[in-house]
C-alpha positions, 0 to 999 in steps of 0.5 A: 492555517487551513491549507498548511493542514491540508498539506499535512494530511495529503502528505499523511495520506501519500505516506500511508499509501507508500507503507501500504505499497511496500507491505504488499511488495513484501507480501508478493516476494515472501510468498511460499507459492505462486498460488498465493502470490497471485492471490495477494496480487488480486487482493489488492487490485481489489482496492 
């Protein structure tokens, strides 16, 4: 039972990162200026 959990919870994780990705890809085209869209861009890099 242990490792079918562990495939849950790494599948969990991959589909969180791939949300995460995708509202960061949204933030980036809807950003009003360039400024901000580099902001955002060395936002994330942070993580």
């Amino acid at each position: 039972m242990s490792r079918l959990s562990t495939t849950f919870a790494s599948r969990r994780a991959a589909r969180r990162h791939l949300r995460e990705e995708r509202a960061l890809a949204r933030a980036l085209a809807s950003a009003p200026t360039v400024e901000s869209a580099h902001e955002i861009a060395v936002l994330s890099a942070r993580r």
